[in-house]
N, C-alpha and C positions, 0 to 999 in steps of 0.2 A: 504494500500500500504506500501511494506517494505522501508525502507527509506535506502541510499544509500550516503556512502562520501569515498571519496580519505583518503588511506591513509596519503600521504602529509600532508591533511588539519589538521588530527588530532593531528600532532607529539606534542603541545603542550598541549594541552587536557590528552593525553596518559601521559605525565608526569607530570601531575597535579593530577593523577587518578581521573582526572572528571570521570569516568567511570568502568566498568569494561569489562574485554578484556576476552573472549573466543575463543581458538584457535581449529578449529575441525580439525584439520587434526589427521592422526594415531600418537599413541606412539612416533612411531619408525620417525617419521618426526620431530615430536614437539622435541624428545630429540638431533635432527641433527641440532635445531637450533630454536629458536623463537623472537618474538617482545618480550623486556622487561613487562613484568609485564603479560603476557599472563599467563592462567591457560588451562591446557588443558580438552577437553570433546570431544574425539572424536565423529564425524559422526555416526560409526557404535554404539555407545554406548548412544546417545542423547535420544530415547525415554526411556527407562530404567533409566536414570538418571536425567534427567530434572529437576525433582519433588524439586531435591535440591539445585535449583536456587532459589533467593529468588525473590515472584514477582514482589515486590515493588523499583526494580532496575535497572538502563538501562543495557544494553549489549551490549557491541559492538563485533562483530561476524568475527573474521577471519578465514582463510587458506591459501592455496599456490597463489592461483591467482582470488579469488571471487567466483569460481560455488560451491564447497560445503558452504562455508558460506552463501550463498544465498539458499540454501537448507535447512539448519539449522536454518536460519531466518524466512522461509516460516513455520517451524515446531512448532516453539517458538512461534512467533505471532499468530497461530493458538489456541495456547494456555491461550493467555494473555498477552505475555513479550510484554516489551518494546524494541527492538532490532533493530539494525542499521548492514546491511553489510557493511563491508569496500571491496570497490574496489580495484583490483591489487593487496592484501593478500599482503604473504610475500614477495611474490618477487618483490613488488615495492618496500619495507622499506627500506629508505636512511641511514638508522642506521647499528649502528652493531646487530647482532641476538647476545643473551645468550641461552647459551647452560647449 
C-alpha cells in the first residue's frame, strides 16, 4: 500500500530535507512554480528515467493536487522505491513556490 501525508504535515521535514521531493508535473508547470527543494521528473518521462533514482532513498512524490503523484507512486513502488504521495500537491503549499 502507497503511503499517503498532507502536505501541511511535512512542511518541517521538507526543510530538514529528511527526504527527497519529486515533482511530476510537466516542464512547463514545475518552471511556473514549485515547493522548495523539489526536483522535477515529469509523469510523461518517469518510466524512461526512473532507473536514476537511487533505490536506497525515500521519495516523496508531488504534483498539482495528488492524482498524478499517486500514479507515479503506484509506478515507483512497483519497482522497489520507497515513496510517499503527498496529498493536495501544490496547491495546498502554505509557502511561497520558487520558480
Amino acid at each position: 500500500m502507497i503511503k499517503v501525508v498532507d502536505i501541511k504535515a511535512i512542511k518541517e521535514d521538507l526543510e530538514a530535507k529528511a527526504f527527497n521531493l519529486i515533482d511530476v508535473r510537466e516542464a512547463d508547470e514545475f518552471a511556473a512554480g514549485r515547493v522548495p527543494g523539489a526536483v522535477n521528473l515529469p509523469l510523461s518521462e518517469l518510466a524512461s528515467r526512473y532507473q536514476g533514482l537511487a533505490a536506497d532513498k525515500p521519495y516523496h512524490i508531488i504534483c498539482q493536487m495528488g492524482t498524478r503523484s499517486a500514479q507515479a507512486c503506484a509506478f515507483l513502488d512497483s519497482k522497489g522505491y520507497d515513496v510517499t504521495n503527498i496529498s493536495g500537491g501544490t496547491s495546498a503549499w502554505m509557502g511561497a513556490l520558487e520558480q
